[in-house]
Each structure stands twice: as structure tokens, then as C-alpha cells.
C-alpha positions as CSV (number, residue, x, y, z in Angstrom):
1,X,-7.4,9.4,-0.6
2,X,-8.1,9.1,3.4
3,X,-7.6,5.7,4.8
4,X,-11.7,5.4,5.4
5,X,-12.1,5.0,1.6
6,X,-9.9,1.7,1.2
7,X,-9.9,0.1,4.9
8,X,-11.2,-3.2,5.5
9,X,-14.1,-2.7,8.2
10,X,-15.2,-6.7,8.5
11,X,-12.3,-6.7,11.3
12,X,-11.5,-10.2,12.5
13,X,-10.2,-10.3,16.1
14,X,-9.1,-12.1,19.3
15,X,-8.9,-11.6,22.6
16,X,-5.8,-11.8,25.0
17,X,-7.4,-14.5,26.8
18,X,-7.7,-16.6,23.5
19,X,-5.7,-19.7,22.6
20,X,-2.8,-19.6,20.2
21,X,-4.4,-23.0,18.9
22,X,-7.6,-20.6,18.3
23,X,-5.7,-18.2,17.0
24,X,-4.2,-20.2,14.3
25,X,-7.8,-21.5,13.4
26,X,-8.8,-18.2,12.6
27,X,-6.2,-17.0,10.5
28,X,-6.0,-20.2,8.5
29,X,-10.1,-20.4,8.1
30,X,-9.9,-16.5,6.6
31,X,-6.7,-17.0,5.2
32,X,-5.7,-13.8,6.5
33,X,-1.9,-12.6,8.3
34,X,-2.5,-10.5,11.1
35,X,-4.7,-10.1,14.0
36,X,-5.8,-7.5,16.2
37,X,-5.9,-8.3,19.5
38,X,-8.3,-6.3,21.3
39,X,-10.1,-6.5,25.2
40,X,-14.1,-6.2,26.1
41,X,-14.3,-2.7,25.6
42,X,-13.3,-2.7,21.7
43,X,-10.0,-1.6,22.8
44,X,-6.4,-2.5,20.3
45,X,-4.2,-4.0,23.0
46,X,-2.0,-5.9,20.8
47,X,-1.3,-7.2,17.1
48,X,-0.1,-10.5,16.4
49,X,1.1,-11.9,13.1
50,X,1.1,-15.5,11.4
51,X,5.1,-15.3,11.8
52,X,4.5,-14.6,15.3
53,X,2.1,-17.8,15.5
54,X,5.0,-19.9,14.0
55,X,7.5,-18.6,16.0
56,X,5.2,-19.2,18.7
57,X,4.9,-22.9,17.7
58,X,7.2,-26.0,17.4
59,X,8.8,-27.1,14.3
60,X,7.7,-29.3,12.1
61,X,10.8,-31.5,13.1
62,X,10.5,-31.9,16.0
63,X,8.9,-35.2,17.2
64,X,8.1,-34.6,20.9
65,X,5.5,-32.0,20.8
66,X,3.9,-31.0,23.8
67,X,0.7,-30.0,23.1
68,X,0.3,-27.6,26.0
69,X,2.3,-24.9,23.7
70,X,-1.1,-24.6,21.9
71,X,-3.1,-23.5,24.7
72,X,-0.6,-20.8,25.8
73,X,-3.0,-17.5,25.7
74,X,-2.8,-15.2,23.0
75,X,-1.3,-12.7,25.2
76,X,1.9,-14.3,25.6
77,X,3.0,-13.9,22.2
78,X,1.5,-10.8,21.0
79,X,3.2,-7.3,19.6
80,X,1.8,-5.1,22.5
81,X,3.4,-1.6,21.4
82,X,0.9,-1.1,18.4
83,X,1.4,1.4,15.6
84,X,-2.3,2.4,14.5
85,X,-3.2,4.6,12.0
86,X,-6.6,7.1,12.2
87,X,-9.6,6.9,9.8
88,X,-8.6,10.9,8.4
89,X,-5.2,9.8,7.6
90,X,-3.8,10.2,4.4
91,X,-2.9,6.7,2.2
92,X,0.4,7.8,1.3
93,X,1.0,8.5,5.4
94,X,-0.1,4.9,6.0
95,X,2.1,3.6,3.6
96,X,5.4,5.8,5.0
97,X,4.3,4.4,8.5
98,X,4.1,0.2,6.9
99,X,7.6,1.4,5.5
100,X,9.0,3.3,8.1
101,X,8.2,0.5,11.1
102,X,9.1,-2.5,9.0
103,X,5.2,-3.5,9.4
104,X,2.6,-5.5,7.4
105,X,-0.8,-3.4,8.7
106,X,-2.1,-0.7,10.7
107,X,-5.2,-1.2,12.7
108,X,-7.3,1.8,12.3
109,X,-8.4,3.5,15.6
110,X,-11.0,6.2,16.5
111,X,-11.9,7.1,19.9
112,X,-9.8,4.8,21.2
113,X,-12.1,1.4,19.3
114,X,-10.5,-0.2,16.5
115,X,-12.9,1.1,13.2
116,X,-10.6,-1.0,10.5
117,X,-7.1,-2.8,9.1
118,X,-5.3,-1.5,6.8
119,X,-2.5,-3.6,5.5
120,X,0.5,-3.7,2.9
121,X,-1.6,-5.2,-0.1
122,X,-4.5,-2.8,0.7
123,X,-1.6,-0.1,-0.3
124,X,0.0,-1.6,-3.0
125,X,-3.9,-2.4,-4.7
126,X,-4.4,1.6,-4.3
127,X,-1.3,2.5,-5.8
128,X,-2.0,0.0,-8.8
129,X,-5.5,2.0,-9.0
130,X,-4.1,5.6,-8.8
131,X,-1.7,5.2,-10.8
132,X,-3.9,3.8,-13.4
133,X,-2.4,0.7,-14.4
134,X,-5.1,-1.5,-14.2
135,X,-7.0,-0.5,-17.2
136,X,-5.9,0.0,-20.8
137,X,-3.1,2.9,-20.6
138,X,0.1,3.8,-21.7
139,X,3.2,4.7,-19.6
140,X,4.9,8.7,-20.6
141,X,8.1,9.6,-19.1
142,X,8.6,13.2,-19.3
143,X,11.9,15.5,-18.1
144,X,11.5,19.0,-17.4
145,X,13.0,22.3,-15.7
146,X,11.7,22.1,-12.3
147,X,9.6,25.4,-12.3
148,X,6.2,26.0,-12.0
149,X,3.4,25.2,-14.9
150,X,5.4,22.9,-17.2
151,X,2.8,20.0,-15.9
152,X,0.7,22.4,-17.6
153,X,2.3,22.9,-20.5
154,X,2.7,19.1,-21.4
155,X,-0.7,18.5,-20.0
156,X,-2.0,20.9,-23.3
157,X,-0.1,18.5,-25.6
158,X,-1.9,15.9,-24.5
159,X,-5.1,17.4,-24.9
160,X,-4.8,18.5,-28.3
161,X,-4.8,14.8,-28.9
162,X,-7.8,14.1,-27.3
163,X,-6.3,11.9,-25.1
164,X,-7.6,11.1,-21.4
165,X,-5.2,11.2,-18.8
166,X,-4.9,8.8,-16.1
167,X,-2.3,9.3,-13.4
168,X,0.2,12.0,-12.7
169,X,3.2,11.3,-10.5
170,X,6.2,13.8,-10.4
171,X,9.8,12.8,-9.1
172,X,13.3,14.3,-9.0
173,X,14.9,13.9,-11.9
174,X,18.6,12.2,-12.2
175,X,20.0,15.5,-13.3
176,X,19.6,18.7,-10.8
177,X,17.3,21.4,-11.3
178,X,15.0,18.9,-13.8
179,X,12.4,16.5,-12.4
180,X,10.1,13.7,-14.2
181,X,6.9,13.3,-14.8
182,X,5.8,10.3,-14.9
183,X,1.7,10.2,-16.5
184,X,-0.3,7.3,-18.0
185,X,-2.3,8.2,-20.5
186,X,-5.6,6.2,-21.8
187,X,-4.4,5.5,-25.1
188,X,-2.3,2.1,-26.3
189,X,-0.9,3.5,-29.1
190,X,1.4,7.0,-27.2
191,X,3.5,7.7,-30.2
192,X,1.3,10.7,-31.6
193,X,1.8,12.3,-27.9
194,X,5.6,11.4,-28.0
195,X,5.9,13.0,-31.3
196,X,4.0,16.5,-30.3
197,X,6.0,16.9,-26.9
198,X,9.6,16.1,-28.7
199,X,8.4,19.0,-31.5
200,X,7.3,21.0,-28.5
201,X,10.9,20.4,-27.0
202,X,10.1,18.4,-24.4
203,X,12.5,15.6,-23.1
204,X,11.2,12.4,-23.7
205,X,12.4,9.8,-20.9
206,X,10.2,7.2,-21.9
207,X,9.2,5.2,-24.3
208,X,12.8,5.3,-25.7
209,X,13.6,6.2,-28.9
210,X,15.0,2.5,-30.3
211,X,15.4,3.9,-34.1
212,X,19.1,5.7,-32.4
């Protein structure tokens, strides 16, 4: 999936010349985190974050506020070294980059204009729908020689049931030279499947056997 398919395109924005006090407004009235930060021309030249807006602001505690923090320009408090992401990049690159720099969201950037937002819980409600789990579906756990075509192999098993399936996600497994396969299949009741891959000698991870 390319980030174009899930961005957010209704971008809300400041400018640099804007008020923190404006600033605040706007991510309170559309309850949103971050804000790009971009000049006349359509241009990203900063990202600035609620946390960055409290920072920016006194504590509650305090009793002598000077109002004048407020007005302070948007500029002043802004991330200015901005990680972007492109339209054409992949979702699980976006998410590697959130992870990697210890970010929340990734303006999207094409030609040098800001095209979209991609952020954290735009990833995680992608993974949820990929891997399948948000309609009725049961979780399979699978161990098997890492060679090529086993996927295959219990993929036929499945079929012979009838059985729709609706994620595939393959990991190392905890002992070398096997790895897991993790599918969801569109069925609520697995133990048919379960019972055909054990006589087929497949390794069943999960659901475990609780009759042992």
C-alpha cells in the first residue's frame, strides 16, 4: 500500500508568522497533535507538536503568567529539520521512518508542496486493516522449514476447507532455520484447519493445544 492511498489530504496548517496562542486554537478546535508549518509558497518549513505548544507555555501552577508568551510567533518553537515522507512511498517505509526518528507524523511532500499527513494512528488503523482484524476472523500460527513454497503448501489446506483467507504475515521463528506464519483466516470456528495442517504435519504455534 503507497502512502497516497491512506494520507489525510484536508491538511491543517500555520504559518511561521502565526501566534502560539493561534496555534493552540487550532489544534484544540480540530482536536488534532501536530501541525505543519509551512510559508506562502506551500512550502514545509517546520512541524510543531501539541507537546511542543505546552512546552512552549507556562504551567498551570504558576500564578504570574505573562501573557506576552502567547503571542510569541510560531516560529520560535517549531521542529525546523523535518522528516517528510513522498506520496510513492511504501506504508511499511513510513512506519520504519515514525519508528526510527521517535516521531508522531510525516508530512507528505511532492515537488517541494506539502500534498498530505501521515501520522502514527493513520499506521496502526492500516495495520489493523491488513492484517484483517477488524472483521470476523480467526488468528493461525503456523511453524515451518524456512524454504520456499511451504506458504503454499498450507495455503492448500486451507482451501480444501473452503475457507477465505485474510492476512498473511511471515516472521522468524524462535528456532533457526524455521519461521512463522502468522494468517487470519475468515472463519470463527479454525479447529477443522488446525486439525488438517497437524495430520498434514504441520506445526501448529497457535491456537494451543489445551487438551495436553
Amino acid at each position: 500500500m503507497l502512502i497516497e492511498d491512506m494520507m489525510n489530504r484536508n491538511i491543517v496548517t500555520v504559518r511561521p508568522t502565526d501566534t502560539i496562542r493561534l496555534a493552540m486554537l487550532i489544534t484544540a478546535q480540530h482536536r488534532i497533535r501536530h501541525l505543519p508549518v509551512i510559508d506562502e509558497y506551500g512550502k514545509v518549513v517546520g512541524i510543531l507538536s501539541d507537546r511542543d505548544l505546552r512546552d512552549a507555555c507556562p504551567s498551570k501552577l504558576q500564578t504570574d503568567v505573562d501573557d506576552s508568551i502567547f503571542h510569541r510567533k510560531v516560529s520560535e518553537v517549531m521542529h525546523k529539520d523535518v522528516v517528510t515522507a513522498h506520496p510513492l512511498d511504501f506504508v511499511e517505509e513510513a512506519a520504519y521512518t515514525l519508528y526510527e526518528n521517535k516521531i508522531g507524523c510525516l508530512p507528505v511532500v511532492e515537488g517541494g508542496l506539502l500534498k498530505g499527513i501521515i501520522t502514527e494512528t493513520d499506521i496502526l488503523y492500516t495495520l489493523v486493516e491488513i492484517m484483517g482484524v477488524n472483521q470476523p476472523s480467526s488468528h493461525l500460527e503456523v511453524e515451518v522449514d524456512n524454504r520456499p513454497g511451504l506458504l503454499a503448501d498450507v495455503a492448500a489446506v486451507i482451501k480444501q476447507h473452503q475457507c477465505n483467507i485474510c492476512s498473511v504475515l511471515v516472521f522468524p521463528g524462535r528456532t533457526f532455520g524455521k519461521k512463522n506464519l502468522v494468517i487470519r483466516v475468515q472463519t470463527i470456528d479454525p479447529r477443522k484447519i488446525v486439525a488438517s495442517l497437524e495430520e498434514s504435519g504441520f506445526t501448529i504455534v497457535w491456537p494451543r493445544n489445551t487438551g495436553e
